[in-house]
PATI-680491 format. One record per residue: z, x, y of N, C-alpha, C in turn; residue in one letter; chain. Coordinates in steps of 0.05 Angstrom, whole numbers. Example, Ala and Ser with C-alpha at 12.3 -4.5 7.8 and 13.67 -1.06 7.14 Angstrom:
PATI-680491
n_pz->156 n_px->264 n_py->-114 ca_pz->156 ca_px->246 ca_py->-90 c_pz->156 c_px->264 c_py->-66 type->A mol->A
n_pz->142 n_px->257 n_py->-45 ca_pz->143 ca_px->273 ca_py->-21 c_pz->157 c_px->258 c_py->1 type->S mol->A
This chain:
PATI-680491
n_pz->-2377 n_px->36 n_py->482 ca_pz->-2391 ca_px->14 ca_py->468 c_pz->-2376 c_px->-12 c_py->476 type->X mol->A
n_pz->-2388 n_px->-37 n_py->480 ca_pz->-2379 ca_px->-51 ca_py->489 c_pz->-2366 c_px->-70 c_py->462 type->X mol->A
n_pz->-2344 n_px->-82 n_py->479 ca_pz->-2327 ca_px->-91 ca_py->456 c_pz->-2332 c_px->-109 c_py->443 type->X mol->A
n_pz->-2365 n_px->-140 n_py->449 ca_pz->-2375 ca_px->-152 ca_py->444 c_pz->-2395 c_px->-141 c_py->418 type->X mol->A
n_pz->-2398 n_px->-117 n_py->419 ca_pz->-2425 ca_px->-103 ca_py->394 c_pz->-2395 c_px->-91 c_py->378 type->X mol->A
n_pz->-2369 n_px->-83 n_py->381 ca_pz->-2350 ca_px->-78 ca_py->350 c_pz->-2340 c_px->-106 c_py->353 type->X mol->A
n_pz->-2343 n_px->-127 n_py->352 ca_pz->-2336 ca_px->-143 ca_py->348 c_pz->-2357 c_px->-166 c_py->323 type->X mol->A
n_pz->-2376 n_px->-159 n_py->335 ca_pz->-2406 ca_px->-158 ca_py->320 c_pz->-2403 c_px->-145 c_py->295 type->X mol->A
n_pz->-2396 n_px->-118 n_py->291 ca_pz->-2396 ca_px->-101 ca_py->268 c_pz->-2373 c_px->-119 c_py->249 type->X mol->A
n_pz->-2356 n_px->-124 n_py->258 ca_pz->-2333 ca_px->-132 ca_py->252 c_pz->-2342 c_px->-161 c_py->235 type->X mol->A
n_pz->-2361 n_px->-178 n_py->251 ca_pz->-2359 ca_px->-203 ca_py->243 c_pz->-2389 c_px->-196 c_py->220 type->X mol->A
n_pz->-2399 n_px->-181 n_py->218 ca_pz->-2421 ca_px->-175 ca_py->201 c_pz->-2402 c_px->-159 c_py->166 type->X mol->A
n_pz->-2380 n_px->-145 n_py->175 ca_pz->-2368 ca_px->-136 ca_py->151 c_pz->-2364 c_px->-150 c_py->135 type->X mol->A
n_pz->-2346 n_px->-169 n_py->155 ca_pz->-2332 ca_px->-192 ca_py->140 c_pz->-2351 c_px->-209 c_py->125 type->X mol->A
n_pz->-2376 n_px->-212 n_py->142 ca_pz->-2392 ca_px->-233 ca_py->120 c_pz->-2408 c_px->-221 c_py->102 type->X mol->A
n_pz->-2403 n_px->-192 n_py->102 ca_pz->-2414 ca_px->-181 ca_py->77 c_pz->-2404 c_px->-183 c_py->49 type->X mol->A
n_pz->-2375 n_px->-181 n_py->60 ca_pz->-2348 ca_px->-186 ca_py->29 c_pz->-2356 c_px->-212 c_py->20 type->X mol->A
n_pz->-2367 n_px->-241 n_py->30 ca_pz->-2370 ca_px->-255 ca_py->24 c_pz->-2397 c_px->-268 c_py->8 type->X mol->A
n_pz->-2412 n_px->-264 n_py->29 ca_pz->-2440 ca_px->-262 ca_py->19 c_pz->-2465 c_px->-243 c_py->19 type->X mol->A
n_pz->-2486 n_px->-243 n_py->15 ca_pz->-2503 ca_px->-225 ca_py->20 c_pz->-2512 c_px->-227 c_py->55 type->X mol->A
n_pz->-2515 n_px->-207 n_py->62 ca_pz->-2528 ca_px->-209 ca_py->87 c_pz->-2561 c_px->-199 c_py->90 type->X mol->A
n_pz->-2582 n_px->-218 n_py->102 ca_pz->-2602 ca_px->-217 ca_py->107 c_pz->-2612 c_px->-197 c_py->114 type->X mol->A
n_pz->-2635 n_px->-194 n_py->111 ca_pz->-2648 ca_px->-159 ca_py->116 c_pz->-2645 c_px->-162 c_py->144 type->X mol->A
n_pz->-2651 n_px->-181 n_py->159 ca_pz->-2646 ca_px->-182 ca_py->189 c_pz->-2613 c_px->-170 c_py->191 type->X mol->A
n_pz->-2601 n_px->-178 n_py->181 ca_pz->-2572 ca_px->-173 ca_py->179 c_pz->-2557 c_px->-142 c_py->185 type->X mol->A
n_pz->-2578 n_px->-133 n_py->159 ca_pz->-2572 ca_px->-110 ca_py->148 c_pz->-2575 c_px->-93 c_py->169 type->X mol->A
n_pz->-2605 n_px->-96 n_py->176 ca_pz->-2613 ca_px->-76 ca_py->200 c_pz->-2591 c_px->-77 c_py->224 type->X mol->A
n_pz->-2590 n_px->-96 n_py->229 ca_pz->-2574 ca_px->-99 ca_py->255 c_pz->-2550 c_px->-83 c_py->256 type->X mol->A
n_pz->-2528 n_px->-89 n_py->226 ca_pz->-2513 ca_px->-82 ca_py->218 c_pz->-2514 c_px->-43 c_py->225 type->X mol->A
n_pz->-2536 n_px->-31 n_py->215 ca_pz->-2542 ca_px->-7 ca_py->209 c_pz->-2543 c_px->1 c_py->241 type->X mol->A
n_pz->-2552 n_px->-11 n_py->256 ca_pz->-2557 ca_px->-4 ca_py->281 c_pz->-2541 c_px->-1 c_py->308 type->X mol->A
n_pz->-2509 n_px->-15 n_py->295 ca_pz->-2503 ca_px->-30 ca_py->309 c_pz->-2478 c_px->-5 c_py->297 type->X mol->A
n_pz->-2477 n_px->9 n_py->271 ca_pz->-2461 ca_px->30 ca_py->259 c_pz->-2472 c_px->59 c_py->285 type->X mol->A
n_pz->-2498 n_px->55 n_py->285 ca_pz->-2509 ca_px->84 ca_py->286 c_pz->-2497 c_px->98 c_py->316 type->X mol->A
n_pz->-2494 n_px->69 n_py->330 ca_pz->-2493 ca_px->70 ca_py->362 c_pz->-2470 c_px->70 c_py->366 type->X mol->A
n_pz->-2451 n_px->60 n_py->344 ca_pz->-2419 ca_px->59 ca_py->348 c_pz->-2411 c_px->94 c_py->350 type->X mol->A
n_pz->-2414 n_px->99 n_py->318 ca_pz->-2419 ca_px->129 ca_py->313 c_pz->-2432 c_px->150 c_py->337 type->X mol->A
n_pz->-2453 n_px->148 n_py->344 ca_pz->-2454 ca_px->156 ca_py->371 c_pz->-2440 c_px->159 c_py->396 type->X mol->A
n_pz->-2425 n_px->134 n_py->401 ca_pz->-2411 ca_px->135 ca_py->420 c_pz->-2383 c_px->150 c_py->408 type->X mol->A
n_pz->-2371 n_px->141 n_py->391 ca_pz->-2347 ca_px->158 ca_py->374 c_pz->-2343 c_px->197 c_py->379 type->X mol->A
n_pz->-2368 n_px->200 n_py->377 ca_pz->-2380 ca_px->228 ca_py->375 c_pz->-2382 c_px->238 c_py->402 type->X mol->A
n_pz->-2395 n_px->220 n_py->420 ca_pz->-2399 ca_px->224 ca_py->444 c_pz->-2367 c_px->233 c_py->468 type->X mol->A
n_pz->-2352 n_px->211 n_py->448 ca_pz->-2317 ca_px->213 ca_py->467 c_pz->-2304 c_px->244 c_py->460 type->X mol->A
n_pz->-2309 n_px->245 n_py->424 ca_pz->-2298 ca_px->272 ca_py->413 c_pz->-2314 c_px->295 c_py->437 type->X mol->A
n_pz->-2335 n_px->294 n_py->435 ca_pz->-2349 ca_px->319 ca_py->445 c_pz->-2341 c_px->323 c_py->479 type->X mol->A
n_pz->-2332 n_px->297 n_py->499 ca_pz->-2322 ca_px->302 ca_py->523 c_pz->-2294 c_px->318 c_py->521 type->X mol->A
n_pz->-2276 n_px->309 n_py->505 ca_pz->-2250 ca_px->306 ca_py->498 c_pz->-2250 c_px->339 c_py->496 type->X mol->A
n_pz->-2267 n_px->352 n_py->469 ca_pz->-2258 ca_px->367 ca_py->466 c_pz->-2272 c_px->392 c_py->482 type->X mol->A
n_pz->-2295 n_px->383 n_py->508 ca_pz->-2296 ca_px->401 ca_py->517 c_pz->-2279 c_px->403 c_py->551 type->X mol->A
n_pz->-2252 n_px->381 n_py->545 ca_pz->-2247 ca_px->381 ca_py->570 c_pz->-2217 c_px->400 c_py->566 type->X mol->A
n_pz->-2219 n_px->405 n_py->541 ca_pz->-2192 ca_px->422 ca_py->524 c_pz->-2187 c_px->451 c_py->536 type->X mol->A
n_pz->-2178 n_px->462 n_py->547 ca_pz->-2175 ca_px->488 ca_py->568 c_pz->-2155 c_px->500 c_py->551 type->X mol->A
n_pz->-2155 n_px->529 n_py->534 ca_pz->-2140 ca_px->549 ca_py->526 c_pz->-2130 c_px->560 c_py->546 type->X mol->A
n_pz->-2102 n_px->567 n_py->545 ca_pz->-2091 ca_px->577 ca_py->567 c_pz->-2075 c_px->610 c_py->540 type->X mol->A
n_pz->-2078 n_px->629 n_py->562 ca_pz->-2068 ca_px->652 ca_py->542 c_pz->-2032 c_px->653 c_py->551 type->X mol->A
n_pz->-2027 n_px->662 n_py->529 ca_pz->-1995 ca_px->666 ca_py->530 c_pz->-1979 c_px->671 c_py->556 type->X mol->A
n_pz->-1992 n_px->691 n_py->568 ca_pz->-1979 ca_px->708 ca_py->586 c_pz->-2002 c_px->702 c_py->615 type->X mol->A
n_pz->-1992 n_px->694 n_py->632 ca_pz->-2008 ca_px->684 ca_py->654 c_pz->-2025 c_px->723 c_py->662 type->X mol->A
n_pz->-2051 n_px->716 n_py->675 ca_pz->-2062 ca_px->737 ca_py->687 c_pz->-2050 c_px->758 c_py->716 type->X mol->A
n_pz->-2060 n_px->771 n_py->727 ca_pz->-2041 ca_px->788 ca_py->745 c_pz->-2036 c_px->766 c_py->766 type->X mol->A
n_pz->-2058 n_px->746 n_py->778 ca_pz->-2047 ca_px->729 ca_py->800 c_pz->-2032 c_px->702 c_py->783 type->X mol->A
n_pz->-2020 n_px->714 n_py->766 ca_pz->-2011 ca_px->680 ca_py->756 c_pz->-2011 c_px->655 c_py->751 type->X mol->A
n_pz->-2039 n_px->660 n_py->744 ca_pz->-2053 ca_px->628 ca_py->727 c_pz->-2048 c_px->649 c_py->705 type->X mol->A
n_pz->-2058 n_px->618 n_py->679 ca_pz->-2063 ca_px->614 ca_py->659 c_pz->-2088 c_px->631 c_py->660 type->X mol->A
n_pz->-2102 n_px->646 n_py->649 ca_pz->-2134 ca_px->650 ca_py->642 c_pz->-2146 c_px->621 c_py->618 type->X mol->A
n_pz->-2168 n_px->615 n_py->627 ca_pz->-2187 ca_px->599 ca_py->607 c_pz->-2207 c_px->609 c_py->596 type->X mol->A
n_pz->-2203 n_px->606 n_py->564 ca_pz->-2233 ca_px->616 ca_py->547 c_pz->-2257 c_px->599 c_py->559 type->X mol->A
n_pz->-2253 n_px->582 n_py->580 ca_pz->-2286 ca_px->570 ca_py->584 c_pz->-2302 c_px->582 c_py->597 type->X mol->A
């Protein structure tokens, strides 16, 4: 996500503590969560499928074995 749209989220929080924000606001706000969240999700799910189990005891040619 680009750092111009959390910067956005950021400057929409802040003017929520203060005042009400416009339904235009709101939405944006919501949309602007959904796609953050998305991408958040998106890094976890590379991350954790780039995670390689290696078993204790290397195999007969001496790697590691991987559960993938």
């Amino acid at each position: 996500m680009e750092q111009s749209k959390i910067d956005r989220i950021n400057e929409l929080a802040r003017k929520s503590k203060v005042e009400e924000l416009s339904a235009e606001e709101k939405l944006e706000q919501r949309e602007l969560r959904r796609e953050f969240l998305a991408a958040i999700r998106a890094d976890l799910t590379r991350t954790l499928e780039s995670i390689e189990f290696l078993d204790a005891e290397p195999d007969n040619d001496g790697a590691a074995a991987s559960l993938s």
